[in-house]
C-alpha positions, 0 to 999 in steps of 0.5 A: 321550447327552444331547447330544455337543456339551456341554461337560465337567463343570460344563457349563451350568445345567440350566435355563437349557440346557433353555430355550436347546433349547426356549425359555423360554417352553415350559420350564416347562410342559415340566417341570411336565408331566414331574415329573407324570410321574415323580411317577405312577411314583414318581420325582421328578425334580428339574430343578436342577443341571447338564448336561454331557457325558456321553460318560465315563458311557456308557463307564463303562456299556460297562465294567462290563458287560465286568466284570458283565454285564447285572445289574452294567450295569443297577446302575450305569445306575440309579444314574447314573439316580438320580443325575442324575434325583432327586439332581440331580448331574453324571453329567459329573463323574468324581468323581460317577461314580467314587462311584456306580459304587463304591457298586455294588461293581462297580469302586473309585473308584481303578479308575473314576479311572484307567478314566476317565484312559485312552481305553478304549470312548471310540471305541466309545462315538463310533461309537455315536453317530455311527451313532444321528445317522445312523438319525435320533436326535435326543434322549433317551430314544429307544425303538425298537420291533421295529426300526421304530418309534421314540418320541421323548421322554419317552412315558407308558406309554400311547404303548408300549401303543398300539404294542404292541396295534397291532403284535399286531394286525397294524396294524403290521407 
C-alpha cells in the first residue's frame, strides 16, 4: 500500500503529495528520472492525477485470487497497475476498481460494488500491513530478496542483478 494513512478517493493531487513526501525541490528530477525508467521498459508513466487509499484495491486483489487464482490475481494487479502508472486514474475509486476488475471477466462491476460495501479481507489486508511496518517497510515497491535482503524503491534492473550474482557467489549469504 502506498501509504495507509491517505485519505479515501479523491485524495490529493498527486504531485503536489509527492512534493509534500520528497519536497519540491527533488520532485522533479525524481520524476524526470522515474519516467526514464519506465520509458526504457515500455512503460510511460504519467504523474498527473490523484493518490488515495488504496486499502479496497489490495482487498479486491486478496478476492480475486480466492475466486481465480494467481493468473486472475496477476490480470487484475496489472490492470490496476496500468491504470494508476499509465492512465493515470484512482485506484481509490470504487468505480475505477469496479470497472478494471470487470474488464478481466473476473468479477461484475455489481459483484465489485457490493464486495466493496462489505468488510470482507479488510482486517487481513490491515494485519498485513501492520506486520510490513513492523519488518521495517517504509514505501512501495519494497522487493525482498531470499528473505534477506530488501530493495526499496523503484530499482532498475541492475540492483537485482547485482544481488543475484552476489548471492550465487556466496557473497551473500
Amino acid at each position: 500500500m502506498l501509504d495507509a494513512n491517505l485519505p479515501p478517493s479523491p485524495g490529493y493531487n498527486k504531485r503536489a503529495w509527492y512534493a509534500s513526501r520528497l519536497g519540491a525541490s527533488r520532485i522533479k528530477a525524481a520524476e524526470e528520472q522515474m519516467v526514464a525508467l519506465g520509458l526504457s521498459e515500455g512503460v510511460t508513466l504519467n504523474y498527473d492525477g490523484q493518490v488515495s487509499n488504496t486499502l479496497d484495491s489490495h482487498r479486491l486483489v486478496a478476492k480475486v485470487r480466492k475466486i481465480g487464482g494467481e493468473k486472475a490475481q496477476l490480470k487484475v494487479m496489472e490492470a490496476f497497475s496500468l491504470a494508476y502508472l499509465e492512465r493515470a486514474d484512482d485506484i481509490g475509486n470504487p468505480d475505477v476498481l469496479a470497472t478494471e476488475v470487470a474488464a478481466t471477466g473476473v468479477m461484475t462491476k455489481s459483484e465489485v460494488l457490493t464486495f466493496l460495501a462489505s468488510n470482507e479481507f479488510k482486517e487481513d489486508i490491515l494485519s498485513s500491513i501492520r506486520g510490513s511496518h513492523l519488518n521495517g517497510v517504509s514505501g512501495v515497491p519494497y522487493t525482498l530478496v531470499n528473505k534477506k535482503y530488501a530493495l526499496t524503491g523503484a530499482q532498475p534492473a541492475s540492483s537485482f542483478f547485482r544481488i543475484f550474482n552476489e548471492i550465487a557467489r556466496g557473497q551473500r549469504k
